[in-house]
N, C-alpha and C positions, 0 to 999 in steps of 0.2 A: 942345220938350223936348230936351236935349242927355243923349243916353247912353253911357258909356263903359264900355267892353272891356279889361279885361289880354287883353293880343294876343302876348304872349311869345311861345308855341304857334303861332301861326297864323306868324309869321317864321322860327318853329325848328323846327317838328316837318314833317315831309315825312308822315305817317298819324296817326293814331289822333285826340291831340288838338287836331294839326294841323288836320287836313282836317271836326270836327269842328263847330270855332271860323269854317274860313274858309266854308264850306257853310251856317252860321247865318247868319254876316252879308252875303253876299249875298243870300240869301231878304230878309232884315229890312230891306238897303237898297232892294229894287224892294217893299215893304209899305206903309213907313212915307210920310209925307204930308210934305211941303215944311216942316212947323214942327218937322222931327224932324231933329237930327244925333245923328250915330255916330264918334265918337272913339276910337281903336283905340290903345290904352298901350303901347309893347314897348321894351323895355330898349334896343333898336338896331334898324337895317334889318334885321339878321337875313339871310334868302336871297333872291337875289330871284325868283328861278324861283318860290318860296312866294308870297312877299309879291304877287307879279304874279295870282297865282290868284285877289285879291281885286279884286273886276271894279271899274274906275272909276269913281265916282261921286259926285253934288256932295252928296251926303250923306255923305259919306265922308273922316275925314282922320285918318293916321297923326303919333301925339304919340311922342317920344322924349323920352329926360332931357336937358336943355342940358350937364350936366357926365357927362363918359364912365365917372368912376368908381366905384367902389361900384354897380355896375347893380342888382346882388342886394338890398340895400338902399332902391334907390329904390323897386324894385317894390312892395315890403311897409312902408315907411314914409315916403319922398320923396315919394312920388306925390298924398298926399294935397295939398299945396300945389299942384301943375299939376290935379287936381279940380278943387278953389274957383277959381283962374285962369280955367279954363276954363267956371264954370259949371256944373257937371255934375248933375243930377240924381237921375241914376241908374246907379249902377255894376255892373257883370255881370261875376262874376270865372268866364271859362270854362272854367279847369281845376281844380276845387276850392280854390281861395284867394282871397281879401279882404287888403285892407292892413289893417296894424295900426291901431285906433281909428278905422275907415269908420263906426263905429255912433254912436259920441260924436259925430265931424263935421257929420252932419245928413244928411249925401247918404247917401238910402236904397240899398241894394244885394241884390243876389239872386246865390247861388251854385251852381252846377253842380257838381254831384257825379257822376262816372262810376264808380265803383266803390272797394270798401273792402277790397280785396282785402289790402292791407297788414295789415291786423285783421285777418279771416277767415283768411286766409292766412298769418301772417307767416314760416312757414321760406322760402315763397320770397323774401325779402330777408334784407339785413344788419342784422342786429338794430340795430344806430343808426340804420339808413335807417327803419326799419318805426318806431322809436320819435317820429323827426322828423314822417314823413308822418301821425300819431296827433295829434302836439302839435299840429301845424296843423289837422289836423281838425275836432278838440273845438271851437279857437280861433274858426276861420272859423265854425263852426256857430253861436256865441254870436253873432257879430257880425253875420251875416245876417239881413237881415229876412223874405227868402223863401231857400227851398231849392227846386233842379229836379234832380230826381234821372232818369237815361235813364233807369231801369224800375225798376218792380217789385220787382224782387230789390234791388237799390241802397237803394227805398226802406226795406226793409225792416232792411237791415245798416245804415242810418244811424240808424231807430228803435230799434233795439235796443243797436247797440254805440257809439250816440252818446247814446242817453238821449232824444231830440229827440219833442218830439208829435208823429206823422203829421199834424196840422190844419196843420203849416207848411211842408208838401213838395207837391211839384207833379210830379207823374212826365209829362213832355212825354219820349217816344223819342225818340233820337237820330236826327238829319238825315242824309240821304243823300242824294246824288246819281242823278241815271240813267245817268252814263256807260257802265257795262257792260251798260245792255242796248241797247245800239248792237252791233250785228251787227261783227263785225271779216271785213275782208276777206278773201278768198281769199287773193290775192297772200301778205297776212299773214303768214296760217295756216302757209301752206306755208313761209314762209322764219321763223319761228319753229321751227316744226317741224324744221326741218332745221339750224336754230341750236344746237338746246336737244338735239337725237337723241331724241325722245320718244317713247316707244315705242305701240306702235299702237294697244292699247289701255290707258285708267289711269285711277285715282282719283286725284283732287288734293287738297292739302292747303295751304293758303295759312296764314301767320303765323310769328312768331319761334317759332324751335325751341327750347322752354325747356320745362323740367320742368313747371311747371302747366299747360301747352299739352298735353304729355300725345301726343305724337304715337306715340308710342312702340305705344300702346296697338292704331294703326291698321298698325301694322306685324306687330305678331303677329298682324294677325286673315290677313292675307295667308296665311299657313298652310291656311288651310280657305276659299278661293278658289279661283276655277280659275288654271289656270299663265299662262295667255295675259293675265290682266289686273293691269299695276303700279301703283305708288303714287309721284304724282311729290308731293314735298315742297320747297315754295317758303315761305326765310324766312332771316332773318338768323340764324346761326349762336350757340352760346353753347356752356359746356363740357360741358350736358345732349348734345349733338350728338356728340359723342364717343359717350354710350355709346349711344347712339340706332345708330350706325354700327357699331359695336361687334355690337350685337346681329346686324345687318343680316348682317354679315361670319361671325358664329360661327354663325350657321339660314343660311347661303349661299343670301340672299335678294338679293345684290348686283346679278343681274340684272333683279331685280324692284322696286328703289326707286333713283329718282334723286333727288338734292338738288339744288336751284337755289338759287343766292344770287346777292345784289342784282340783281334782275330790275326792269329798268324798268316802273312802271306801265304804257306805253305797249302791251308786251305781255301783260299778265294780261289782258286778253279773250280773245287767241286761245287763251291754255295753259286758261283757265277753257271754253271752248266745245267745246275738241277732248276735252274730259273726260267721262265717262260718269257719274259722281257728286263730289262733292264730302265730305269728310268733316270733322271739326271736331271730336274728342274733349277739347278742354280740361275743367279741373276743373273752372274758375273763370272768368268775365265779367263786366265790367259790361253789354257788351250784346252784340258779336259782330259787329261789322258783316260779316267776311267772309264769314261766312251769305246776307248779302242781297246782297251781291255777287255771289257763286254761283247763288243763284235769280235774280236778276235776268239772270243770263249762260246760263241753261236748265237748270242742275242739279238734280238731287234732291239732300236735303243728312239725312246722320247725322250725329249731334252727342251729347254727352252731358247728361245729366240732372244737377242741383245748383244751376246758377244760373240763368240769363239768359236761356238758348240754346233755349228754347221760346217764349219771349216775342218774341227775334228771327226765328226761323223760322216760328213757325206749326204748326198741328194737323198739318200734310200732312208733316210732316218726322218723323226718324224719329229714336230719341233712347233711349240705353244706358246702364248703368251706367259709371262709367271706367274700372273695372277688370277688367271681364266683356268679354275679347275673341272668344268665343266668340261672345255676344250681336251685340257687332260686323260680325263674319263675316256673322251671320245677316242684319242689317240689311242691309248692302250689296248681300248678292243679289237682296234685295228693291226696287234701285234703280238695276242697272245695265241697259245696252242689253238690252233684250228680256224684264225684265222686267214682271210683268202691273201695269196699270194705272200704270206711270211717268209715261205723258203726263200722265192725268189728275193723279198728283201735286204733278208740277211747275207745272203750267196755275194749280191752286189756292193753291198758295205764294207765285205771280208775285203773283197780285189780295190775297193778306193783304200781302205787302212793300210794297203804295202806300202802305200809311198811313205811312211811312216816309220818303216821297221830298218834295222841295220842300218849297215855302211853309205846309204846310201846319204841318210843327212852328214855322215862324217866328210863324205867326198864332196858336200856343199860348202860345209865348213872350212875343209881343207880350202876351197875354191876362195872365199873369205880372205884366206890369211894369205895367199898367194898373190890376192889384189891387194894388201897392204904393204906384203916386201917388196912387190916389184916396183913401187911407184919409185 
C-alpha cells in the first residue's frame, strides 16, 4: 500500500505540528511491513535540521512539486495529479487539511484535527484568519473519509461546531517522544544555569506567551507564594508580553519572573528538571504537550480546567479555574519541593503519560487506515 502525508509541517514547523507529523512517521516507518511506502508531500525541502529529524528509511521518500510556483496551490489542488502518479492509496492530511476534491478522486483519505480553537475561540485571531481556518474546516470535514481527532475535547468541538457524527472520529492522542526523560547532565545543568542566571528556586512555564496561554494568570498567583520561589517564563514573545511585563514591573515582581526567549530545545531538560513544578494555565488546547514534557522531566504539573489539559496530564495533576488565581496560589503549594505526597504525584503522572510515547499511537493510527481500505 502507498501512503501519503501533506509533510508542509514536518519541513516548516520546528514544534507543535511540526514535531507532531515527524514523531508519527517515524513510529509508522519502523510498524509498517515491506509492502507499505510512505510519501511525505511538502511544498519544498523546507529546513533541513527538520527535515533530517525524519530518520532514513527505504520506506520513506520525500515528494516536492516539479514547478516551484504557486506552492500554496499545489498543496490544496496540484497535488492531486502527483497522488495518481504516484499510486497512492491513502492520504493523511496532518495538520487539518485535505486537497480540494481528494473525495471525488478515489484515493481514500483520513484527517487530523488538533484543535478548533479558531471556532471556540476566535477573539484570539484576525477575524479573516478565524474565518479562512472555518472554511477549510467544514471543507476538509466533508471530504474526509475518516477523522483523528488528538482528544476528546477536539472530538467534541468538531461534533458540535462541525455538525460531524462522532461514528466518524477516532480520538488516537497525540505522539510523543521520550526525549525529556533522558536525565540531562550535570555539566549541563550548571552551565544553563549560569547561562540563563536562574534563580534558585522556580516554577516554569514553557509556551508562546500569548493571551489564550493565559500566563498572566501564574503570575499573580506569585503574590500568595513564598518570596524565595520564581517563575521562569520560556516562549516566543507576542504584544500579550508587553502587558504580561507590564504587570510584572507595576506588583514589582521583576525579581521574581524571568522571560526566556528562543531557548534552544537542546536545553529545556535542564531548565525543565532544575524546576520544582511546572505550571500551564491556558484557556484553551488541543492537547498540551508541554504537560507531558514536564512529567516526563519529573514535575508536578498545574494547569487549568476547559479543555484538553486533564486528558493530557492525568488524575495526579492538579487543575484551576483560569481566572481564580488564588485557586492557583493554592495549587502550587500543593506541589513544590517539600510538599506532602509530591513524589507519589509525579511517580503516578509518569506511568498515565506512556500511553502517549511511541509506537503505540502509530499502531492506532495504522488501525485507522486499515478501517478505511478494508471497507
Amino acid at each position: 500500500m502507498n501512503i501519503g502525508y501533506d509533510a508542509k509541517r514536518i519541513v516548516r514547523n520546528g514544534s507543535g505540528l511540526g514535531n507532531y507529523g515527524r514523531t508519527l512517521i517515524n513510529d509508522l516507518a519502523r510498524l509498517v511491513g515491506d509492502d507499505t511506502a510512505l510519501y511525505l508531500y511538502a511544498p519544498d525541502p523546507g529546513k533541513e535540521h527538520l527535515r533530517s529529524q525524519v530518520h532514513p528509511s527505504d520506506r520513506l521518500r520525500f515528494v516536492y512539486p516539479e514547478k516551484t510556483l504557486l506552492k500554496a496551490l499545489w498543496r490544496s489542488h496540484g497535488i492531486l495529479k502527483d497522488l495518481r502518479r504516484d499510486g497512492i492509496d491513502l492520504f493523511h492530511g496532518l495538520s487539518g487539511e485535505l486537497p480540494w476534491g481528494i473525495h471525488s478522486s478515489g484515493i481514500r483519505s483520513v484527517v487530523t484535527i488538533h484543535d478548533l480553537i479558531f471556532m471556540r475561540h476566535p477573539e484570539y485571531y484576525h477575524w479573516w484568519d478565524a474565518k479562512v481556518y472555518a472554511a477549510k474546516f467544514h471543507r476538509t470535514v466533508k471530504e474526509a473519509d475518516r477523522i483523528i481527532a488528538i482528544s476528546e475535547c477536539t472530538k467534541r468541538d468538531i461534533v458540535q461546531l462541525g455538525g460531524v457524527s462522532p461514528d466518524r472520529i477516532d480520538v488516537v492522542y497525540q505522539s510523543c517522544g521520550t526525549y525529556f526523560r533522558q536525565a540531562a547532565a550535570e555539566g549541563l545543568r550548571q552551565e544553563v544555569k549560569s547561562r540563563y542566571k536562574l534563580p534558585r528556586r522556580y516554577i516554569i512555564s514553557v509556551g508562546t506567551i500569548e493571551e489564550r496561554k493565559n500566563i498572566l494568570l501564574a503570575v499573580k498567583a506569585l503574590h500568595r507564594l513564598p518570596e524565595e520561589l520564581s517563575l521562569v517564563i520560556v516562549g516566543r514573545t507576542t504584544p500579550y508580553t508587553d502587558q504580561v511585563r507590564k504587570y510584572v514591573s507595576e506588583n514589582k515582581l521583576n525579581r521574581r519572573v524571568l522571560f526566556l526567549h528562543d531557548v534552544p530545545t537542546a536545553d529545556l531538560p535542564a531548565l525543565y528538571q532544575m524546576a520544582e513544578a511546572f505550571v500551564y494555565p491556558s484557556r484553551y488546547e488541543g492537547f498540551g504537550i508541554p504537560v507531558i514534557e514536564a512529567i516526563q522531566s519529573g514535575l508536578p504539573v498545574v494547569a487549568c480546567t476547559g479543555s484538553c489539559l486533564e486528558e493530557a496530564g492525568g488524575p495526579d495533576c492538579l487543575y484551576v479555574n483560569p481566572d481564580d488565581d488564588e485557586a492557583m496560589a493554592h495549587a502550587l503549594q500543593k506541589v513544590v519541593c517539600g510538599a506532602e505526597g509530591r513524589g507519589a504525584r509525579i511517580e503516578s503522572a509518569q506511568r498515565y503519560v506512556r500511553r502517549f510515547e511511541g509506537s503505540n499511537v502509530a499502531a492506532q493510527v495504522l488501525n485507522v487506515y486499515q478501517h478505511i481500505t478494508s471497507r
